[in-house]
N, C-alpha and C positions, 0 to 999 in steps of 0.2 A: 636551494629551493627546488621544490619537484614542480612539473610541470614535461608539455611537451617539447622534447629536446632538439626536434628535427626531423623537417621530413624526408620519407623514401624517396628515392629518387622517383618514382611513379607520379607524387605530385605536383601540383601544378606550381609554374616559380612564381605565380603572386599569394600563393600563399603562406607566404616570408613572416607578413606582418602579421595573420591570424597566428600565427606560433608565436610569436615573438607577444602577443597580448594574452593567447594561453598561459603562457609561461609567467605573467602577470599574474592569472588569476582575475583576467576579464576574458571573457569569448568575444568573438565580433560580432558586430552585432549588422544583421541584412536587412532591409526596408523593403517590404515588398510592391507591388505586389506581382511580378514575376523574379522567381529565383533559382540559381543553377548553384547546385550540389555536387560535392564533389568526395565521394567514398575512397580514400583508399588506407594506407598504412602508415604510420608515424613513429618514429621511437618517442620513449617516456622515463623520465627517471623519477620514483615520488618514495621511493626506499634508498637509493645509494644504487641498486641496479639496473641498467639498461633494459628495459622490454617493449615489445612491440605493439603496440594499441589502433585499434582500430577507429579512424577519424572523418571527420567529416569538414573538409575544404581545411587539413590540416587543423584545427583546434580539437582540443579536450577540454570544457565542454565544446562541441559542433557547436557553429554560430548562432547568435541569437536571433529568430525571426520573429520580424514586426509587420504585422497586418492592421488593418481598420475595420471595423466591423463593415460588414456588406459588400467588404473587396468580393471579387470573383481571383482567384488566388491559380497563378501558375506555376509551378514546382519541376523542376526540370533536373532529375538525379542520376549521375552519372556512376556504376559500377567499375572501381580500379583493381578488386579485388579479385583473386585467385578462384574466388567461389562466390555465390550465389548470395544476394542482400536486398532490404528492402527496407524501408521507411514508414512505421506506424504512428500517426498524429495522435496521441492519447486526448481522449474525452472530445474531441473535434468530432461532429454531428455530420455527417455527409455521404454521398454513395458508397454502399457497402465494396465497388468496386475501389477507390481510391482509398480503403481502411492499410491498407499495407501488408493481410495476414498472409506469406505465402500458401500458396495449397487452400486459401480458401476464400479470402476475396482478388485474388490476383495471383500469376503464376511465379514472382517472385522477379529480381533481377540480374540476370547473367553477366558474368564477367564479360567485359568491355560496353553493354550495351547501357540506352539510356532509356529510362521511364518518365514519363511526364504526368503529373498529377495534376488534375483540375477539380475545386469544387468553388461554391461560393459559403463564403462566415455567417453563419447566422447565428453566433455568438460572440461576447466576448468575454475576457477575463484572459488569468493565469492557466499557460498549459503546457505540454511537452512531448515532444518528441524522439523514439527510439528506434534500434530495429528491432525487428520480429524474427531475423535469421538466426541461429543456432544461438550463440554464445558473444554476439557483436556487442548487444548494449553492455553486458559485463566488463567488456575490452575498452572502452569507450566512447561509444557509440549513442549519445543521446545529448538533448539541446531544449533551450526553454523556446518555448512558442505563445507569442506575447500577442489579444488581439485588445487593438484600442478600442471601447465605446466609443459609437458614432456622435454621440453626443454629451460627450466628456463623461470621465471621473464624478461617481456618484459621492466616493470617499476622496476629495482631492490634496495632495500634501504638496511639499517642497524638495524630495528629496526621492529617490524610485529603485529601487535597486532589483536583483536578483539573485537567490543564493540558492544553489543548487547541491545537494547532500548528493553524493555515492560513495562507493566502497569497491576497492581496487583489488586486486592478489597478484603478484608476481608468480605466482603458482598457474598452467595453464588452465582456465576452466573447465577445461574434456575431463583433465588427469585428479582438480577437486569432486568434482561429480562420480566418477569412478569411486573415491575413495569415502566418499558419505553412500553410496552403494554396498560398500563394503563393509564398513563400520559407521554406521550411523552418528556418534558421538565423538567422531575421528576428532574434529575440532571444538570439543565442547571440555572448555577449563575450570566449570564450575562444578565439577561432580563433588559429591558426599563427601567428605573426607574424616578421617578418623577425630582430628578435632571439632567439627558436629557433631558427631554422634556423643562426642565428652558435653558437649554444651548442652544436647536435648537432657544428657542423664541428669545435669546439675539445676537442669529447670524442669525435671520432674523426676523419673525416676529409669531405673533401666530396662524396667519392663518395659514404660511406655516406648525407651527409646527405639527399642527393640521392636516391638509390633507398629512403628511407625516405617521402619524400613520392609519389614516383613508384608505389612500393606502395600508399598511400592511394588517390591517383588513381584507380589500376587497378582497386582495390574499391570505387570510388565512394561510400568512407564518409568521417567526419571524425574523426579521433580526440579532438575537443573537445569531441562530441556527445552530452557525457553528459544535457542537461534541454533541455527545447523552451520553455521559458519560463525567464529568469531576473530579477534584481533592476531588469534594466533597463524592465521591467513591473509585478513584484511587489511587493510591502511583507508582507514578513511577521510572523504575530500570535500572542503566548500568551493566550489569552484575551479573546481580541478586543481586547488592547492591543497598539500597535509597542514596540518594543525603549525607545524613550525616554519611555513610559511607566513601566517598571519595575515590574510587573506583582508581586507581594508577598504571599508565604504566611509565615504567622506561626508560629513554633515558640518553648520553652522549653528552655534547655539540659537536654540527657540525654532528650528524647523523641525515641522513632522516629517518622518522618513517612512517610506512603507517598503516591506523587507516581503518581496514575495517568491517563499520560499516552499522547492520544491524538492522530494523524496526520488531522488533518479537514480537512486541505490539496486543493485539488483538481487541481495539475499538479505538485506539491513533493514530492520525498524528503529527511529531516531526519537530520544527525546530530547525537544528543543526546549530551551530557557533563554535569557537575558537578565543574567544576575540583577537585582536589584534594579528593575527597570519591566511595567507590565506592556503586556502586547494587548493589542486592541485588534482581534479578529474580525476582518470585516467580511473577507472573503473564504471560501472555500469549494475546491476545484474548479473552481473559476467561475463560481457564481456566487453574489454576491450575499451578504448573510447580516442580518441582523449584527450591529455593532459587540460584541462582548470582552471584555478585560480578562485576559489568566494569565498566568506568570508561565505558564509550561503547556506544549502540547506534546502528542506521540503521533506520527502516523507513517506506513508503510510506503514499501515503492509503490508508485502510481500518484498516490497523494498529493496536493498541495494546498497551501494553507496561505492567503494572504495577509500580513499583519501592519499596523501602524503603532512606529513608537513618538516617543518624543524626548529625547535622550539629555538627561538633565547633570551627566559630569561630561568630562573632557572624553574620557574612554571607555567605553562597554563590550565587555565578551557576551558573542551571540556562538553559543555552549551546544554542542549535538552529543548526546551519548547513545553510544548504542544499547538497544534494552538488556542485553544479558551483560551490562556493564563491564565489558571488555576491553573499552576503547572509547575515544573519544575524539570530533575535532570542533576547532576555535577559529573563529574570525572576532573581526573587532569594527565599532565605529566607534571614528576616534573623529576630532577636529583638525586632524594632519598626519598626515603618515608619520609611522615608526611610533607613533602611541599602543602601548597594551593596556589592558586590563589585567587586572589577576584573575586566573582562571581556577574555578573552580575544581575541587576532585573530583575524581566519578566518584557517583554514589554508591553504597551499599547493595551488593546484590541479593536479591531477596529470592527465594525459591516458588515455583507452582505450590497455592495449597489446594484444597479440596472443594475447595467452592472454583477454580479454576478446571478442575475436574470432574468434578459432578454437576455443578451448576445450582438450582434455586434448592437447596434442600431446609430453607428457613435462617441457613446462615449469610443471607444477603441483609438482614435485619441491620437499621441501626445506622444506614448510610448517610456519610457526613457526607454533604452532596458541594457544604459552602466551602471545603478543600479537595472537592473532585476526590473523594475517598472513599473505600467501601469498606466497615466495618465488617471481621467477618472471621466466623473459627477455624481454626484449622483442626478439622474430624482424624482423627486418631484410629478410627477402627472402619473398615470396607464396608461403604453402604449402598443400597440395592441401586443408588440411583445410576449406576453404569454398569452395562452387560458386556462382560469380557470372554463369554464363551462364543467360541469361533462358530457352533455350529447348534446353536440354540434355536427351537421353533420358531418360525419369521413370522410376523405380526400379516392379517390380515392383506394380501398384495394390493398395491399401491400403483398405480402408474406417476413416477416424477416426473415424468415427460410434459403429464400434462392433467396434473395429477387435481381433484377434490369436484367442487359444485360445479356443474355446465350452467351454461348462461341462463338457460330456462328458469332456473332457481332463483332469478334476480330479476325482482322489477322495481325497474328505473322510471316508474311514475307514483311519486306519490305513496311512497312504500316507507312503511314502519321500519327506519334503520336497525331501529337495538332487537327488531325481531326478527333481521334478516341474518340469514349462515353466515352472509361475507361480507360484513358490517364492519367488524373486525378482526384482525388476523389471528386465524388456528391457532389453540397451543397444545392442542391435542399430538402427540408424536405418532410419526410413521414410520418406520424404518422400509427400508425396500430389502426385498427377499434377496438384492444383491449383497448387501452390507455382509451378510452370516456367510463368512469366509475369510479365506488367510489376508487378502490385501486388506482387512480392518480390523486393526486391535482394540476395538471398543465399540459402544453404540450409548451417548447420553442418553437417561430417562426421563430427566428433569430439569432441564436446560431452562435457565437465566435467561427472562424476556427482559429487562430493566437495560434502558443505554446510558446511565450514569454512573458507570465506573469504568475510570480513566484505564482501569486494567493494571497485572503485577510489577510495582517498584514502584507504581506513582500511588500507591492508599497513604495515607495517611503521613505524607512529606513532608507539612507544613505549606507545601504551596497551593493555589488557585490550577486545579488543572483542569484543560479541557473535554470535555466528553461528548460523545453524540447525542445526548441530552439538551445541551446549552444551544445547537445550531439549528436556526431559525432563516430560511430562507426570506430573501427581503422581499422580491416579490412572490405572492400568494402561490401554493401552491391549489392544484384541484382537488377538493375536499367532497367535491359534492356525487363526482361522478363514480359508482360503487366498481369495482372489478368484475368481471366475468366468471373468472376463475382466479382459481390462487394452484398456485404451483412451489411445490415444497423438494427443497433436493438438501443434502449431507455432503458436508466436507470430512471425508473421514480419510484414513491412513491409518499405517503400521510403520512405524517408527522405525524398528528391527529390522526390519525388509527395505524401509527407504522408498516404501512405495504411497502415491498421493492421488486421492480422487475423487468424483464427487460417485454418493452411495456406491462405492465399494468397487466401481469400472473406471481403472484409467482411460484415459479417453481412447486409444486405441480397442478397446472392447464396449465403447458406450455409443448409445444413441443420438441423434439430433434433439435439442430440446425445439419444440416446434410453439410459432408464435404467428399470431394473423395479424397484418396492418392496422393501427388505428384501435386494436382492442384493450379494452384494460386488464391486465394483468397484476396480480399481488403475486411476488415470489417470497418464501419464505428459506433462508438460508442457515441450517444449521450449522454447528460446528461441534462435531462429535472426536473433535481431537486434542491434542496440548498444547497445541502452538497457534497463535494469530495469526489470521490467513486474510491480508488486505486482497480482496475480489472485483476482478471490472469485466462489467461487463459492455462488449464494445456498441457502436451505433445506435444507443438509447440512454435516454438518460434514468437513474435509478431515483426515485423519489420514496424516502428512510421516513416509516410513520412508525410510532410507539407504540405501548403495547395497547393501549386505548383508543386506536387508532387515531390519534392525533397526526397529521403532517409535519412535517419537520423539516428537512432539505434536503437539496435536489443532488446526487453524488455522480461522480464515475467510477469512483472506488470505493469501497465498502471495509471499514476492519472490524475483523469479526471474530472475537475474543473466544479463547476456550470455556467449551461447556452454554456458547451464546445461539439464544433464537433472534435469527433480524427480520425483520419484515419489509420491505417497499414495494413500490408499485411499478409499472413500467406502461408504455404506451409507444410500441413501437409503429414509426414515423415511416421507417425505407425498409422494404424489401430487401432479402439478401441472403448472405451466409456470414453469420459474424460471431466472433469467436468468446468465451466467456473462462475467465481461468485468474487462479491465483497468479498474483504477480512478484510471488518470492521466485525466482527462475528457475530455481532447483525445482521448489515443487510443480511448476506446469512444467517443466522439462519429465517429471517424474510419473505425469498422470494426470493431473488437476488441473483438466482443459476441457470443455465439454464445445462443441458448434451449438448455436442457434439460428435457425432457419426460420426466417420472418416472409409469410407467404399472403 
């Protein structure tokens, strides 16, 4: 069984027993509300070979912290490491100084020294914390952060657990990055292969097979390129156990369990299941959601999703695969250890089609919504709706900084909504005179506003999937009060190059996106690329309205499907510098990090 093997001598000798429950496949769990941290080095074995992991008070996962809502919360983390570290509480609402970003809300923490973090909870739910230094949370470096409701459990059960998804490499992550630098598709095991190409001819003919690859070509994309990392590097973990551990939450027949599980993966998008057994979503990122039932959800690092089952045999596998079905891991609730389930196979890997690349070209038609599925063609011949020339005339300039109507345009008495500009959200495209250049191998023309499609491998499965359509926050959001401005930015990249960012400037050549206290805000977030890009942005929370402007729910991370326009609002709270970036690591390691500066 993998797990933490032992710590460096560096740390501390009571943390014996956290390794020793690591190794379990439970973390420990700390009760706040003052708590001392303890960063240093740990070996790990979760392949057969010994490697070094980066830990926190000796566990993989770092221990569990438990708060109350309204605690005033003391944090007290000590640096054991060789170099430079720091601690980011995801989707946690509080001064931009205690966000954890080195270099931008704090100067980071130096080897031997200690940082102490103060703020007070003015939330609760499911949440998590990582670091923000280099390559740590890939190493092992992240923990759930759990705050109780001041006045209990709106959804209350019998049973409470927590399961946390990532994905590990024995490979160093300086030397994987390097090498997707160098060859972009270094670890991607799904390409073309000659037996496709014999199957497209026998289900139609060899022309089309032909001008099917030849269309590829011409757009310089892969249709296989759904993950930049797959199994052939990773080993993926529930609870810092592999799959052949069988990782094991204990239930009684006839209790409800609620399984709040979270994506602390750091290049992985998972789809979860529970074979023949539906989840009852109540929560998400840790605010509470309208009850809903689906057999399956997907979502990216950053993500969590709170679920209630109520488990009707002896044993059930609770199933993660990863989307470009490379891999997979398993836990179980069983009514006693050393029970399994039978676990399912990965599914079928399905390739990008062209509604994943172009977006709404009329083949969104026909969405079977009551299996989270989107009917849809796959176009055969290069249509205008994606501009692949590097250096084509830029559309009218745009400022995304701060970009569309000034507030004058908006009146907030008594004003005819459906005749106002920012009633509801542009679907007008902008491209920014940045995007026309080498760092973007494309620019969508006709991007997919619709949030009900669960996205490629989950259409049309047979099961109940979930989508950003189905989540309904349970308390109300603000519907009434219209935005100021709407602000519209691109997630675009070049695949080939390896390079990732928003309109076309990794962050090291981009600007501050600039935001006023207390103003309302609509950002719109394209995605003019191939790949799902789960987005957070820090110190505020992101409120996801459709394309009717209807309100929906309140997020900290966003996944934002190839060839998709999102839209939410924001209404920033605190003052600061806070950071906004894809949370696949590669890509904000690659560019895809912008600051925002709330003034």
């Amino acid at each position: 069984m993998g797990g933490v093997a032992g710590a460096m001598p560096t740390a501390l000798g009571a943390q014996t027993r956290s390794i020793a429950q690591a190794a379990r496949g439970t973390a420990p769990v700390i009760h706040g509300p003052v708590v001392d941290l303890v960063i240093a080095e740990s070996k790990v074995n979760f392949t057969g070979e010994s490697r070094i992991a980066t830990t926190i008070n000796g566990s993989l996962p770092a221990p569990t912290l438990k708060f109350r809502e309204g605690d005033e919360v003391t944090i007290r983390v000590t640096n054991r490491l060789q170099v430079q570290t720091s601690i980011h509480w995801h989707g946690i609402i509080l001064p931009f100084e205690m966000d954890g970003v080195p270099d931008l809300s704090f100067k980071g923490i130096a080897p031997g020294e200690t940082f102490t973090y103060r703020f007070k909870l003015e939330q609760s739910g499911t949440y998590w914390y990582h670091s923000h230094s280099g390559f740590q949370e890939m190493t092992g470096m992240y923990g759930a952060f759990i705050i109780e409701p001041r006045d209990g459990e709106v959804y209350p059960v019998e049973r409470d657990y927590i399961v946390q998804l990532s994905d590990w490499t024995d490979e160093d992550p300086h030397r994987v990055f390097n090498k997707l630098k160098i060859q972009s598709d270094m670890y991607n095991f799904n390409q073309p292969t000659l037996g496709d190409f014999l199957d497209d001819v026998a289900n139609g003919s060899i022309g089309l097979a032909l001008d099917k690859r030849r269309m590829w070509q011409q757009m310089r994309m892969n249709p296989t390129d759904l993950a930049d990392l797959s199994a052939a590097t990773l080993t993926y973990l529930m609870n810092g156990s592999p799959a052949n551990a069988n990782w094991t939450a204990i239930f009684k027949p006839g209790e409800r369990v609620r399984l709040r599980i979270i994506n602390a993966s750091s290049n992985t998008l998972f789809d979860v299941r529970i074979p023949g057994l539906s989840m009852q979503v109540v929560q998400a990122d840790g605010q509470n959601v309208k009850p809903i039932s689906v057999d399956e959800f997907r979502f990216g690092p950053g993500e969590t999703y709170d679920v209630i089952v109520k488990p009707n045999e002896e044993a059930h596998t609770i199933f993660a695969q990863s989307m470009d079905r490379t891999g997979a891991v398993r836990g179980t609730l069983a009514v006693r250890a050393g029970l399994e389930a039978s676990v399912p196979p990965l599914d079928a890997f399905e390739q990008l089609s062209m509604v994943d690349m172009m977006g709404d070209m009329g083949a969104m038609a026909g969405m079977d919504h009551g299996s989270g599925a989107a009917a849809h063609s796959d176009h055969t011949a290069l249509a205008p709706a994606v501009d692949h020339s590097a250096h084509a005339a830029p559309v009218a300039a745009v400022d995304h900084s701060a970009h569309a109507m000034p507030a004058a345009a908006v009146d907030h008495s008594g004003h005819n909504m459906s005749a106002d500009p920012l009633a509801l959200p542009s679907k007008t495209v902008h491209h920014a005179s940045t995007e026309y250049g080498a760092s973007v191998d494309a620019r969508i023309e006709t991007p997919r506003t619709n949030l009900d499609d669960p996205g490629v491998g989950l259409r049309n499965n047979g099961r109940r999937v979930l989508t950003l359509a189905d989540l309904r926050s349970l308390e109300p959001l603000d519907s009434t009060t219209l935005p100021a401005r709407e602000i519209e930015l691109h997630l675009t990249g070049n695949m080939e190059r390896y390079s990732w960012s928003f309109d076309g400037l990794e962050f090291g050549d981009s600007t501050p996106v600039h935001m006023h206290k207390d103003e309302r805000i609509r950002v719109i977030l394209q995605n003019d690329t191939m790949m799902t890009h789960p987005m957070h942005l820090h110190g505020m929370w992101s409120e996801i309205q459709n394309e009717d402007g209807e309100m929906l729910s309140r997020r900290h991370t966003i996944l934002v499907h190839p060839a998709q326009r999102i839209s939410f609002l924001v209404t920033p709270r605190d003052v600061g510098q806070w950071a906004w970036h894809c949370h696949l690591m590669f890509h904000m390691d690659a560019g895809m990090f912008r600051k925002v500066v709330v003034s």
